[in-house]
Phi, psi and omega in degrees: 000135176242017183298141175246149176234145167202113174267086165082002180309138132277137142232145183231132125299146193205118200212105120129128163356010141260211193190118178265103200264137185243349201176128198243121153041028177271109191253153189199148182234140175224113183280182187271132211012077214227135181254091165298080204270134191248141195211120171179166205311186184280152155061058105292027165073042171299301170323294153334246164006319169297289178267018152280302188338295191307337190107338189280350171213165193270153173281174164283304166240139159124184199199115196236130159221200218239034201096001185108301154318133182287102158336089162241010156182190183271152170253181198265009182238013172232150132299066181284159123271125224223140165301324183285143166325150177214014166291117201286113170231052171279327198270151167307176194279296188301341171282002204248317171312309176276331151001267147359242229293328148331312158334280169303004183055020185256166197309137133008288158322319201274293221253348180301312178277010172276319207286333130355281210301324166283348120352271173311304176327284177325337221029065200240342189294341180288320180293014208282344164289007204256118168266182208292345183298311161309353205273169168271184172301309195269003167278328195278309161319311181292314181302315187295354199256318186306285180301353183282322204284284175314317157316318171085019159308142172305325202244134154223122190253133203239121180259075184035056204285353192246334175345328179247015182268159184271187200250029154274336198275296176293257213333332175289332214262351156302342201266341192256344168284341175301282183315320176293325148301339155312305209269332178216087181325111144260183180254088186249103172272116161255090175290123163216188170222017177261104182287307177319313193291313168339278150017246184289359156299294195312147139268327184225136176255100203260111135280127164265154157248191176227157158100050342282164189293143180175155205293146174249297189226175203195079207259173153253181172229093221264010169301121177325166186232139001294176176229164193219212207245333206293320191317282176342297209292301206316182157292298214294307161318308197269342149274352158281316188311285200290348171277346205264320179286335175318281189288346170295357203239295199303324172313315173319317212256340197290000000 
């Protein structure tokens, strides 16, 4: 089970003898695989939100878990992907795949036809000898979504991960995170500030407001799956575009 739970969470920060509330009374439910995209202005606690999921910081109130289990620190069963590159680069594009399941001390067998497999997906297998020096930004971006795969989480937490990418660029590494999902379900939160990306990624779209951060809205999103770029054109996308955009500006202003 990959159900996220996040009960009544607060976080306060406390930096130089003040205090910063970044999240207020925010509770949230992400059933097992089900792809949530979270969208709201800079500094309304998206991140925040993200790395209480992750494990890496505590709520001040409130409660976060996991499959039902209480979040206390991060696991092998959530994934992040970080918008700044995180690819070892010392290491080969396949060394870098592989790492992870090394870690873990698990067998060879279990994890070599994954790393193969993901390789491809990503379009990456002629590059898999190649180190990160050579790579562009979204080939890099592809190794970090590809070892995020391999690993095999339940969970995968994405922080405006395509966000410093151009946008022929973005749109590939959307297309292509639609298709591996088609194909292998995760339980995915995607933080962005791309209402279009939200979108066509998403089943439920989380407005956030700010001051302090907390849920406004909570839409869905009913286009059929897989989705393909052509979505974007319709009516019916650019008016969930302009509603979206909507409650973001009233989320601002409240």
């Amino acid at each position: 089970m990959s159900e996220i739970t996040l009960d009544g969470v607060s976080k306060r920060y406390h930096t130089r003898g003040s205090e910063f509330l970044a999240i207020v009374e925010t509770s949230l439910k992400v059933p097992s695989e089900q792809t949530v995209c979270i969208v709201g202005a800079s500094g309304c606690g998206k991140t925040t939100l993200l790395n209480m999921i992750a494990g890496f910081v505590s709520p001040t109130t409130g409660s976060v878990s996991v499959g039902g289990q209480h979040v206390t620190g991060p696991g092998a069963d959530r994934a992040v992907v970080f918008q700044a590159d995180a690819v070892f680069p010392w290491l080969t594009v396949r060394q870098n795949l592989e790492y992870g399941p090394r870690v873990r001390r698990l067998e060879p067998q279990e994890w070599k036809p994954r790393v193969d497999r993901y390789l491809a997906a990503v379009g990456l297998s002629e590059f898999a000898d190649v180190f990160p020096k050579a790579l562009s930004g979204g080939m890099k971006k592809r190794v970090d979504l590809a070892r995020a795969y391999v690993n095999d989480p339940d969970i995968l937490l994405m922080d405006e991960p395509y966000g410093a990418l151009d946008v022929l660029t973005k749109e590939t590494m959307q297309t292509e995170l639609m298709t591996i999902s088609a194909g292998e379900r995760k339980t995915i939160v995607f933080v962005t500030h791309d209402i279009e990306e939200a979108i066509f990624l998403g089943d439920r779209i989380v407005v956030m407001g700010s001051g302090p951060g907390r849920i406004e809205d909570d839409i869905p999103v009913t286009f059929a799956r897989p989705r393909t770029l052509t979505v974007r054109a319709t009516p019916e996308f650019q008016a969930l575009r302009q509603h979206i955009a909507l409650r973001l500006r009233e989320a601002g202003g409240r």
